[in-house]
DSSP file (Angstrom, degrees, kcal/mol; ACC not computed):
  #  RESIDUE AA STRUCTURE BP1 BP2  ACC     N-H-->O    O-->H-N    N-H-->O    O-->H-N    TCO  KAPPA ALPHA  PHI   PSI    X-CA   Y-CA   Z-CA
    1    1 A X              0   0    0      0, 0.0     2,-0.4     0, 0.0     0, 0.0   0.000 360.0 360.0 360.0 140.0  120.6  111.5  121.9
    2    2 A X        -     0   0    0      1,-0.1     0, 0.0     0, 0.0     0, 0.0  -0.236 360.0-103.2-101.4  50.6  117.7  113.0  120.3
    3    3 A X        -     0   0    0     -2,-0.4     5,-0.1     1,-0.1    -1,-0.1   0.965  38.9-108.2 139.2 105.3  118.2  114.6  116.6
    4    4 A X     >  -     0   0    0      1,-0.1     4,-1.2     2,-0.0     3,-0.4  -0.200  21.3-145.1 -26.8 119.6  118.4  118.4  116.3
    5    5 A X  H  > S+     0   0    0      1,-0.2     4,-1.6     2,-0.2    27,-0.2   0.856 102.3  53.8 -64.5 -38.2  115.4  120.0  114.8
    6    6 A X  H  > S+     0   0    0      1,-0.2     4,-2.4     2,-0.2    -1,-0.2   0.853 106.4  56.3 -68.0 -32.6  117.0  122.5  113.1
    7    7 A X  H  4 S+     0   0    0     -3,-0.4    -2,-0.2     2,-0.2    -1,-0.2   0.743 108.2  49.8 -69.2 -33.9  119.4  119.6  111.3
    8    8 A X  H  X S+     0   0    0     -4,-1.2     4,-0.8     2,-0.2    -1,-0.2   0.616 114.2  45.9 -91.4 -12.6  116.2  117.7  110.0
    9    9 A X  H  X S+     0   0    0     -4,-1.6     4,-1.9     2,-0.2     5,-0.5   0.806 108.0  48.0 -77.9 -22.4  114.9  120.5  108.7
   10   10 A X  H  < S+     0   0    0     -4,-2.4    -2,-0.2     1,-0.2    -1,-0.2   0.682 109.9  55.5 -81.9  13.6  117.4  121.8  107.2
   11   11 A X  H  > S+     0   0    0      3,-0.2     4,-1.3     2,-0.2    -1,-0.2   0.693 114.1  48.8-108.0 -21.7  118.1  118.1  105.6
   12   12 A X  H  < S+     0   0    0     -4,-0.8    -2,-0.2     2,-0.2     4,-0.2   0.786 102.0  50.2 -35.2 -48.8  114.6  118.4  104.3
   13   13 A X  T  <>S+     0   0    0     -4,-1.9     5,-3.9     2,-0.2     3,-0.5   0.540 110.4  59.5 -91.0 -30.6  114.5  121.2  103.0
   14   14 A X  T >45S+     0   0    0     -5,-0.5     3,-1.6     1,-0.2    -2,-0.2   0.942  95.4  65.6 -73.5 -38.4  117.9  120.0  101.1
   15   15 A X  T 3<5S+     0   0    0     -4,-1.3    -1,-0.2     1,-0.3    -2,-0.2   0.695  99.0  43.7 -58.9 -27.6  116.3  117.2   99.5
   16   16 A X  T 3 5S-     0   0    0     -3,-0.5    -1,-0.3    -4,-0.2    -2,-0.2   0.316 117.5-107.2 -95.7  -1.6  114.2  118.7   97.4
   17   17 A X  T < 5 +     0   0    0     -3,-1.6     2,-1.2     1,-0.2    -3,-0.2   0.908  67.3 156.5  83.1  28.3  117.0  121.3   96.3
   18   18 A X      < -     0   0    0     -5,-3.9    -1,-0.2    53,-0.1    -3,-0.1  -0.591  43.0-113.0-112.8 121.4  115.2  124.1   98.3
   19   19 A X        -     0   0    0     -2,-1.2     2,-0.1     1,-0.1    -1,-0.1   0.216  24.2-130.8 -38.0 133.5  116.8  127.0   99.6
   20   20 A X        +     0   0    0    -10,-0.1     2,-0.3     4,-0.1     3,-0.1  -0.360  26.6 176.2 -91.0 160.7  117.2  127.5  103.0
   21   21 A X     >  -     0   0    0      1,-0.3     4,-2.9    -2,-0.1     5,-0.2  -0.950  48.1-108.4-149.5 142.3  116.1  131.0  104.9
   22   22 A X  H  > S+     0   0    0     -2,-0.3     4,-1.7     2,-0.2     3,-0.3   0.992 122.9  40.5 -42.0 -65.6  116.2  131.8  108.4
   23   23 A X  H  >>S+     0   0    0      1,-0.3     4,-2.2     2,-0.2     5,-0.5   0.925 112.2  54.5 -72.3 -29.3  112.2  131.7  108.2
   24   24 A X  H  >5S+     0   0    0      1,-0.2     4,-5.9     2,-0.1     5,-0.4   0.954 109.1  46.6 -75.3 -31.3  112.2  128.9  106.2
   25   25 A X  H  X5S+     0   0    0     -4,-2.9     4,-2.9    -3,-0.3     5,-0.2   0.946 110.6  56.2 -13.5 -79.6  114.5  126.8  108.7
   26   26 A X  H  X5S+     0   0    0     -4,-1.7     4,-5.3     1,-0.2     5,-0.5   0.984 103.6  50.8 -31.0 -70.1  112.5  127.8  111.2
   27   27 A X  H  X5S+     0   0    0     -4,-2.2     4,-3.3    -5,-0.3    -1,-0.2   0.998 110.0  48.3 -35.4 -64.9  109.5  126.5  109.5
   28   28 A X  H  X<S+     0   0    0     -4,-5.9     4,-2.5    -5,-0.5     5,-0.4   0.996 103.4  59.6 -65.0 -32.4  110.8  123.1  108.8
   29   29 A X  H  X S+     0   0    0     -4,-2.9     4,-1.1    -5,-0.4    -1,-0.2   0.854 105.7  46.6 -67.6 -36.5  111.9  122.6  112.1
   30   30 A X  H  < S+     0   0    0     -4,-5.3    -1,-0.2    -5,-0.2     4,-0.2   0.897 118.0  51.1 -47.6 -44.8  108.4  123.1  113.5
   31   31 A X  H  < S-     0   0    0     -4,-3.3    -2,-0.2    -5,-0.5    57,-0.1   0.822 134.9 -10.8 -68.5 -48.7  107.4  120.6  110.6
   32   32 A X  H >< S+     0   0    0     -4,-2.5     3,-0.6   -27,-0.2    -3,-0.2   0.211  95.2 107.0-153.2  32.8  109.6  117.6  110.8
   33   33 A X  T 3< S+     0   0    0     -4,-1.1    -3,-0.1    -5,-0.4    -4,-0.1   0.852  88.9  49.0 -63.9 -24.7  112.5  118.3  113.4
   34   34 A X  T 3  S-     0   0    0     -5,-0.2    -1,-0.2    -4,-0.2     3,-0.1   0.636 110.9-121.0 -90.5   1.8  110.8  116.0  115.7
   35   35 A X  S <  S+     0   0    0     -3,-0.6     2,-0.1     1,-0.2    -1,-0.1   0.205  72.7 113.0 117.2 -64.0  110.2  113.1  113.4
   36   36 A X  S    S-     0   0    0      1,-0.1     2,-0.2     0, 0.0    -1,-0.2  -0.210  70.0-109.7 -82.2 154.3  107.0  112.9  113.5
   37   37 A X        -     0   0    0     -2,-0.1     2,-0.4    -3,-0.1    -1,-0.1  -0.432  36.4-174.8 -73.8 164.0  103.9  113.6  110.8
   38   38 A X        -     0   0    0     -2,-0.2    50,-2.5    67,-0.0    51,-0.9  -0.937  28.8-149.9-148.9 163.4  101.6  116.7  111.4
   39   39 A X  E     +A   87   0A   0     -2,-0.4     2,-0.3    48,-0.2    65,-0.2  -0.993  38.3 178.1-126.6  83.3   98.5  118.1  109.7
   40   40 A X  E     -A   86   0A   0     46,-1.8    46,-1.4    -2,-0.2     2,-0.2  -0.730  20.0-145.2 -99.5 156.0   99.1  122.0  110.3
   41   41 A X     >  -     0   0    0     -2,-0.3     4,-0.8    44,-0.3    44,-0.1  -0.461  31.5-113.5 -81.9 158.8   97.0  125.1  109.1
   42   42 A X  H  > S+     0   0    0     -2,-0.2     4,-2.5    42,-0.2     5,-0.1   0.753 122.9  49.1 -11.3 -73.9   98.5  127.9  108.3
   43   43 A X  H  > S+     0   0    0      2,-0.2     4,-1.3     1,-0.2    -1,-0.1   0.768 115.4  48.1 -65.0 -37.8   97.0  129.6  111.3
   44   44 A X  H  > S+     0   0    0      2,-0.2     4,-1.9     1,-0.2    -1,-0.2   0.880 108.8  51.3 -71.1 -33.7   98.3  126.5  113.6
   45   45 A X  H  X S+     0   0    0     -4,-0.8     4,-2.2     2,-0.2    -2,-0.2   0.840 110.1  48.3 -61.4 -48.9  101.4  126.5  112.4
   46   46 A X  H  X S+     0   0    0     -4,-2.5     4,-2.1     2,-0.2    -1,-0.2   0.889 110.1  51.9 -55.3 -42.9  101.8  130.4  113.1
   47   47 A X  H  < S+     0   0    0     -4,-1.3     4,-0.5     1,-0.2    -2,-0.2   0.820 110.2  48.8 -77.0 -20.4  100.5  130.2  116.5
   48   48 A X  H >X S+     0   0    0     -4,-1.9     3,-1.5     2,-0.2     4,-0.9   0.962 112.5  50.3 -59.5 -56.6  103.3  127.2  117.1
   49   49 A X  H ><>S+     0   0    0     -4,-2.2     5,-2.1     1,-0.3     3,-0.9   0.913 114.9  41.5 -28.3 -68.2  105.8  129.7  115.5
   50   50 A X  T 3<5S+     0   0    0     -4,-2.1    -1,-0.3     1,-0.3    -2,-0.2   0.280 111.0  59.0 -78.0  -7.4  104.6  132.6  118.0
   51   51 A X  T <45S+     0   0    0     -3,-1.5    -1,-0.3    -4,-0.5    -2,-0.2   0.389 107.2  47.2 -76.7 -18.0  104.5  130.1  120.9
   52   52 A X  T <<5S-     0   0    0     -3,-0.9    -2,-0.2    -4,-0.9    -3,-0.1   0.252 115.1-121.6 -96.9   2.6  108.0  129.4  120.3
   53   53 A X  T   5 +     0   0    0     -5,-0.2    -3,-0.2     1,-0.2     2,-0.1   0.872  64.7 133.3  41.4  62.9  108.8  132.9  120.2
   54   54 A X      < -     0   0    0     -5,-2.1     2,-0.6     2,-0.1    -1,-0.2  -0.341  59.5-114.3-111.2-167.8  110.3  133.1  116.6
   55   55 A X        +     0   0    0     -2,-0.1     2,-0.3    -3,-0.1    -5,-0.0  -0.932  52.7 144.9-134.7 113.8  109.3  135.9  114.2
   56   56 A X        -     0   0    0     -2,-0.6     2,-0.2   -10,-0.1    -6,-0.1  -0.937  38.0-142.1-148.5 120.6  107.4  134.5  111.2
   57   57 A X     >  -     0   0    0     -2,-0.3     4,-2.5     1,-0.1     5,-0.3  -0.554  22.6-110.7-100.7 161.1  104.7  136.5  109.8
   58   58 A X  H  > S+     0   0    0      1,-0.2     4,-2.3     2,-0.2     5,-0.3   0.962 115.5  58.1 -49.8 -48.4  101.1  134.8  108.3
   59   59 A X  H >> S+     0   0    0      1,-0.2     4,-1.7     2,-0.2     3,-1.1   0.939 104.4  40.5 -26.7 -85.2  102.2  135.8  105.2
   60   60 A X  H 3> S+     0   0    0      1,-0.3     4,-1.5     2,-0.2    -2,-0.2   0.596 110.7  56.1 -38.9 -32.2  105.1  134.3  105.0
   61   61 A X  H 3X S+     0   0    0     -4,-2.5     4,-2.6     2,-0.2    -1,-0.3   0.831 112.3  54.6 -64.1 -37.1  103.8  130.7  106.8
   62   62 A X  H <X S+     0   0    0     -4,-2.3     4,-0.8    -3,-1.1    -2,-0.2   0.909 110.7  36.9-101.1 -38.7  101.4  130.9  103.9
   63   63 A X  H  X S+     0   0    0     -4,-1.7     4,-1.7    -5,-0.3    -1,-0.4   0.821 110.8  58.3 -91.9 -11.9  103.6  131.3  101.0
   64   64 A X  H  X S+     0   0    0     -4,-1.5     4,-2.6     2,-0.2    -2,-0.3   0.704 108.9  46.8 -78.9 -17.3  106.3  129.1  102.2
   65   65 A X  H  X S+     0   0    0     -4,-2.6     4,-1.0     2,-0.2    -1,-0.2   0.587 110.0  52.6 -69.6  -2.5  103.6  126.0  102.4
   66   66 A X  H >X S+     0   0    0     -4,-0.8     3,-1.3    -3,-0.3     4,-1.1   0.823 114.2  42.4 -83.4 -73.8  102.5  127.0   99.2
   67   67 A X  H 3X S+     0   0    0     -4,-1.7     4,-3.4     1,-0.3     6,-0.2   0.789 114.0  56.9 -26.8 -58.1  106.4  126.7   98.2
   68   68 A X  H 3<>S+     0   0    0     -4,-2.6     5,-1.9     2,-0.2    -1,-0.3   0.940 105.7  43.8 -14.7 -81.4  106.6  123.6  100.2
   69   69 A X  H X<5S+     0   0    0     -3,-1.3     3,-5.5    -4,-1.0    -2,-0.2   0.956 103.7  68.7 -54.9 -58.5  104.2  122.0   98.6
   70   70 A X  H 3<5S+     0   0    0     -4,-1.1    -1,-0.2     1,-0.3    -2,-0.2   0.847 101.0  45.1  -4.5 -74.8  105.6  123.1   95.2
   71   71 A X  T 3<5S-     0   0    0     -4,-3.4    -1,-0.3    -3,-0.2    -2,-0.2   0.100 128.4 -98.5-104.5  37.7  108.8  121.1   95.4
   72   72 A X  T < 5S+     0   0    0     -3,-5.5    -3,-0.2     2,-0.2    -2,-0.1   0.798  89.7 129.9  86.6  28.0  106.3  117.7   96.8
   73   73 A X  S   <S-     0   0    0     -5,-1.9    17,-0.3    -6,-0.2    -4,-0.2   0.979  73.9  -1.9 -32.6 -84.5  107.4  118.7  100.4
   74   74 A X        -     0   0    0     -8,-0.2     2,-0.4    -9,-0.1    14,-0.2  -0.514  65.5-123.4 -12.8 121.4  104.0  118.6  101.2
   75   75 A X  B     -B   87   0A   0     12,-2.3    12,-1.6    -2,-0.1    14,-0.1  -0.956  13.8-142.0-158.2 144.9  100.9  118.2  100.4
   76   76 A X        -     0   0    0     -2,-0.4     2,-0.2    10,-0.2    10,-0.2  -0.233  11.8-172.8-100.8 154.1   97.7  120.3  100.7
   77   77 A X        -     0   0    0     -2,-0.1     8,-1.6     2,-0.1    -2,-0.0  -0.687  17.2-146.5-157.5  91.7   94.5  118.8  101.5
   78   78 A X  E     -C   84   0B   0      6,-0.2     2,-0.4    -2,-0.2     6,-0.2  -0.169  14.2-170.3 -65.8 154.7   91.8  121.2  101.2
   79   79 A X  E  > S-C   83   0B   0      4,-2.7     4,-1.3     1,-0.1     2,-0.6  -0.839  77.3  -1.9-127.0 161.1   88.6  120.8  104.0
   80   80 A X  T  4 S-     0   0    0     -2,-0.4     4,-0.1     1,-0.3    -1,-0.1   0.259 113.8 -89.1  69.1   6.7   85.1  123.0  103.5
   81   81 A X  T  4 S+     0   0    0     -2,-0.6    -1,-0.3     2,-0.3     3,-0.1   0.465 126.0  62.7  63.1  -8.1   86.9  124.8  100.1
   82   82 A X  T  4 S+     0   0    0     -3,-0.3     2,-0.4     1,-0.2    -2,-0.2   0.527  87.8  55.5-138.6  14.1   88.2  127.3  102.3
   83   83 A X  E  <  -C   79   0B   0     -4,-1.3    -4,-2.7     2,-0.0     2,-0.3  -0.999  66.2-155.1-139.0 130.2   90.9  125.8  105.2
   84   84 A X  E     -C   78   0B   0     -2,-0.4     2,-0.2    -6,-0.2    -6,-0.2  -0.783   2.0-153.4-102.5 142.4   94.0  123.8  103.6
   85   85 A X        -     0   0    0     -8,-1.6   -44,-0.3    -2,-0.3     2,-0.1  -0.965   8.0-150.4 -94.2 116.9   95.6  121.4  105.8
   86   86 A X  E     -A   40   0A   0    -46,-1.4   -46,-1.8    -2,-0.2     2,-0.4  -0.301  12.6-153.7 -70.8 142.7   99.3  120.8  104.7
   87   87 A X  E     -AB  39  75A   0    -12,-1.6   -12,-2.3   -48,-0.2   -48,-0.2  -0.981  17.0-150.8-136.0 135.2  100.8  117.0  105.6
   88   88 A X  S    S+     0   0    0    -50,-2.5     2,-1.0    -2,-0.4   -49,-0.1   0.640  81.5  87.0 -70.0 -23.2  104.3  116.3  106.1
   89   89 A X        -     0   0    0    -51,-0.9   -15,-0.1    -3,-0.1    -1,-0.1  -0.631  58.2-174.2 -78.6 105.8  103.6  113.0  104.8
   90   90 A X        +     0   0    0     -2,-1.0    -1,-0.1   -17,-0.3   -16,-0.1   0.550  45.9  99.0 -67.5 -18.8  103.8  112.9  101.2
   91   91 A X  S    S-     0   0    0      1,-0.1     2,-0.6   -16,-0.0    -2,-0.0  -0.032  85.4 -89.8 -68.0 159.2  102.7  109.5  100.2
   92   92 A X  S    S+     0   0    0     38,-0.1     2,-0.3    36,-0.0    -1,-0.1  -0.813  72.1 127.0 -93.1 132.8   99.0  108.6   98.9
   93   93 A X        -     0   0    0     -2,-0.6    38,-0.4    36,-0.2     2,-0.3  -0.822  51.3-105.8-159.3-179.7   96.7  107.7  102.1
   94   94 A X  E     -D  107   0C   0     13,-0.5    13,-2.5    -2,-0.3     2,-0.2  -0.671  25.1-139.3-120.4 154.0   93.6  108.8  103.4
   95   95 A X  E     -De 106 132C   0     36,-3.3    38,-1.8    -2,-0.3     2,-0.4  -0.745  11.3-133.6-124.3 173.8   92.7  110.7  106.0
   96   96 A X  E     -De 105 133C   0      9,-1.7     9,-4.7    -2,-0.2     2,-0.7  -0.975  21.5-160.0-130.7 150.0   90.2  111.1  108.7
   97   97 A X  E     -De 104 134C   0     36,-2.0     2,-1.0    -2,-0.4    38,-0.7  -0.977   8.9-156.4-128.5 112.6   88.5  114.9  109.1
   98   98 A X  E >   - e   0 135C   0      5,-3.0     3,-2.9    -2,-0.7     2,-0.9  -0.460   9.9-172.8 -72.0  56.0   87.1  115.2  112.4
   99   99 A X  T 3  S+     0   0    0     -2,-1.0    37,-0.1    36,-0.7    -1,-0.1   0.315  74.4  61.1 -80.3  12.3   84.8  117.6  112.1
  100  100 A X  T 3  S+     0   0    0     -2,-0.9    -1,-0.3     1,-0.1    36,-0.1   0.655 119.7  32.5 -93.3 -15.6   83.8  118.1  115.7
  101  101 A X  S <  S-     0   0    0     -3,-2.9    -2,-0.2     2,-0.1     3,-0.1   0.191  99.8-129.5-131.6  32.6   87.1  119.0  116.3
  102  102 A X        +     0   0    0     -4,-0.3     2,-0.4     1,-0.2    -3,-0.1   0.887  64.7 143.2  53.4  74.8   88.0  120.7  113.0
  103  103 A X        -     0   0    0      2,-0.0    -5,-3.0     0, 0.0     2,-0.5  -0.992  45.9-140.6-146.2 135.9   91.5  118.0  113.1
  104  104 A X  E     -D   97   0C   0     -2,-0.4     2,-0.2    -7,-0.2    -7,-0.2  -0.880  24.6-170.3-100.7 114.7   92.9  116.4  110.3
  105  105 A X  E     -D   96   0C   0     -9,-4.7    -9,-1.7    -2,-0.5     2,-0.8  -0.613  32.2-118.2-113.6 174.1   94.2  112.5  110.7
  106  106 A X  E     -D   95   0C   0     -2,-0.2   -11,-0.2   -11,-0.2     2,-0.1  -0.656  39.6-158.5 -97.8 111.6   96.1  109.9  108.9
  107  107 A X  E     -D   94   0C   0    -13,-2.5   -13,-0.5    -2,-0.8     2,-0.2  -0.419  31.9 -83.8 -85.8 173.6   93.3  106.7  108.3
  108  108 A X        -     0   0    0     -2,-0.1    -1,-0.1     1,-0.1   -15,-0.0  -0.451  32.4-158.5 -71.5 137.5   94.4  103.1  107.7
  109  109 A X    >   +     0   0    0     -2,-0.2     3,-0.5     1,-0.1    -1,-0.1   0.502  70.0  90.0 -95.4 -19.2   95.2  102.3  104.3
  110  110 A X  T 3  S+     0   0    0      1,-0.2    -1,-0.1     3,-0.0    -3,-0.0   0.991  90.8  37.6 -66.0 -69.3   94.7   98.8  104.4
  111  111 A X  T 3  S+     0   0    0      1,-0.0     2,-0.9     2,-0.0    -1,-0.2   0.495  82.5 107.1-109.8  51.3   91.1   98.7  103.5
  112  112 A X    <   +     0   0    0     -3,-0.5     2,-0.6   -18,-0.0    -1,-0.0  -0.679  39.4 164.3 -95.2 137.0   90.6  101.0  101.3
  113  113 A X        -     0   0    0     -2,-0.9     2,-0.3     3,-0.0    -2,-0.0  -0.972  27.3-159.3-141.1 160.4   90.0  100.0   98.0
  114  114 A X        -     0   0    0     -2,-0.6     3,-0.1     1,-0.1    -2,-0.0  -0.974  11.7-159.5-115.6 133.2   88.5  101.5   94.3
  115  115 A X  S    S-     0   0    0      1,-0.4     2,-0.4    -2,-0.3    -1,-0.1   0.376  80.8 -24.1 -91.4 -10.5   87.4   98.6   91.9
  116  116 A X        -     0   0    0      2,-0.0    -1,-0.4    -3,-0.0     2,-0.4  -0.927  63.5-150.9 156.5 162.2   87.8  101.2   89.6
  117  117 A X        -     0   0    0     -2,-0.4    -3,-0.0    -3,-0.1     0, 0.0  -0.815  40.2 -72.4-168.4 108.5   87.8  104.9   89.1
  118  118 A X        -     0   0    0     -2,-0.4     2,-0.2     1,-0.1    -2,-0.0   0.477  45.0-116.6   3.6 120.7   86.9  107.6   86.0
  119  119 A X        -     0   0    0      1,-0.1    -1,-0.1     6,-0.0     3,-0.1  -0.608  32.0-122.4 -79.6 141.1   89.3  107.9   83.0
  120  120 A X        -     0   0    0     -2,-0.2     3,-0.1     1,-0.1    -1,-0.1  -0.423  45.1 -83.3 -76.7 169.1   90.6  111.4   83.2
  121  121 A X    >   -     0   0    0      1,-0.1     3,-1.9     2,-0.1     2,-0.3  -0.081  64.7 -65.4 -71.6 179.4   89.7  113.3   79.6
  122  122 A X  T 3  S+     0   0    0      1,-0.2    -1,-0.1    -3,-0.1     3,-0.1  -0.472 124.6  22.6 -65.6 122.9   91.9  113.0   76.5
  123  123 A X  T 3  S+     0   0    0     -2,-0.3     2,-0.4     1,-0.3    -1,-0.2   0.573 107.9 107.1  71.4  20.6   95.8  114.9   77.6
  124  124 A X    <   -     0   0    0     -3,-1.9    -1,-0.3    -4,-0.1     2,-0.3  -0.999  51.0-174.2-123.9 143.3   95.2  114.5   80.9
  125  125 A X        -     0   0    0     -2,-0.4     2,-0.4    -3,-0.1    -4,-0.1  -0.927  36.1-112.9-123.8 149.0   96.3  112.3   84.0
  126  126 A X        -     0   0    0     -2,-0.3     3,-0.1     1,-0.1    -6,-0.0  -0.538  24.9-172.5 -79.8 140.2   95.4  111.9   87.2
  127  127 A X  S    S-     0   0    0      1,-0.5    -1,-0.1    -2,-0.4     2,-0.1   0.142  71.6 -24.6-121.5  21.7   98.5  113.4   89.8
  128  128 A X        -     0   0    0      2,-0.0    -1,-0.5   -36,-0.0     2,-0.3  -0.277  48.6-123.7 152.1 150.8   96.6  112.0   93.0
  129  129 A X        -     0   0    0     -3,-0.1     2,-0.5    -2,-0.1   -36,-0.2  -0.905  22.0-160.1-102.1 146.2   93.7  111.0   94.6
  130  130 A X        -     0   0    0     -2,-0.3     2,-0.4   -38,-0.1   -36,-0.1  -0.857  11.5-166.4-127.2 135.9   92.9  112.9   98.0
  131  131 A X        -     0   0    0     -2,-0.5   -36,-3.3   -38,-0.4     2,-0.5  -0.869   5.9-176.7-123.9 106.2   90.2  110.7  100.4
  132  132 A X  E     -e   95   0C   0     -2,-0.4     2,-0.9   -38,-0.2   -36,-0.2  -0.951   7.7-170.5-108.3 104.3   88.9  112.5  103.1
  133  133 A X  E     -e   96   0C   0    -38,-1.8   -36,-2.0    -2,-0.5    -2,-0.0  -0.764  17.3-159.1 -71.4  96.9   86.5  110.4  105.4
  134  134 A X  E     -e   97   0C   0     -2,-0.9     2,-0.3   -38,-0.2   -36,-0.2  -0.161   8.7-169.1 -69.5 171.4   84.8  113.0  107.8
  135  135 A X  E     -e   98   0C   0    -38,-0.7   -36,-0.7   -39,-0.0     2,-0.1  -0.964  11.6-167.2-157.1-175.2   83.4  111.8  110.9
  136  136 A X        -     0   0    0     -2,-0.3   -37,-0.1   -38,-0.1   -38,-0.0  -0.445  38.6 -99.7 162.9 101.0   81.0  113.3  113.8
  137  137 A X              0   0    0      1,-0.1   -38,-0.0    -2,-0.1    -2,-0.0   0.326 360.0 360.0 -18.4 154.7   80.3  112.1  117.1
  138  138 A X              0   0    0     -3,-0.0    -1,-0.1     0, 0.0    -3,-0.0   0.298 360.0 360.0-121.0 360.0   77.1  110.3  116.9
């Protein structure tokens, strides 16, 4: 039997302590009813919404992934400085940016490595490193 969508979001959305809302329900259930990871937009994520014929306005998608992200739902991965992709995977990995088909993906972790890497300044720490590998047919 295959796992309610609406039940894994709303056990998602419980884990972090965050209140649930019709839209935000909704939301998670696009996000991780199925299981699987995604790399959403805003803007994809709305047209999934509005393909499913629920009522969620851009607005709203936009400040509940910022909330998302907030309680480490999430996590934003800006492309070009001006299009976030959110990932349902929370963990540090790298990704691969397709840029002929503007797609964000999850790369292999296995060999990446840093020999070493910049001390942040004095009362500061680093709270992640983001690695984006672009690519472009050749």
């Amino acid at each position: 039997m295959k796992p309610d969508p609406q039940i894994l979001g709303r056990k998602w959305l419980e884990s972090k302590n965050v209140r649930t809302t019709k839209q935000r329900l909704v939301l998670a259930a696009m996000l991780v009813g199925d299981g699987k990871d995604r790399h959403v937009t805003a803007e994809s994520l709305f047209e999934a919404v509005s393909n499913a014929e629920e009522s969620v306005s851009l607005a709203t998608i936009y400040n509940t992934l910022r909330l998302f992200c907030e309680a480490e739902l999430l996590n934003e991965i800006t492309i070009e400085g001006n299009t976030s992709y959110f990932d349902t995977r929370t963990d540090q990995h790298p990704h691969f940016y397709w840029e002929d088909k503007r797609e964000l993906t999850d790369a292999p972790t296995e060999t990446l490595r840093f020999d070493s890497i910049p001390k942040p300044p004095k009362g500061t720490e680093i709270s992640r490193i983001d690695v984006v590998l672009r690519l472009r047919n050749t």
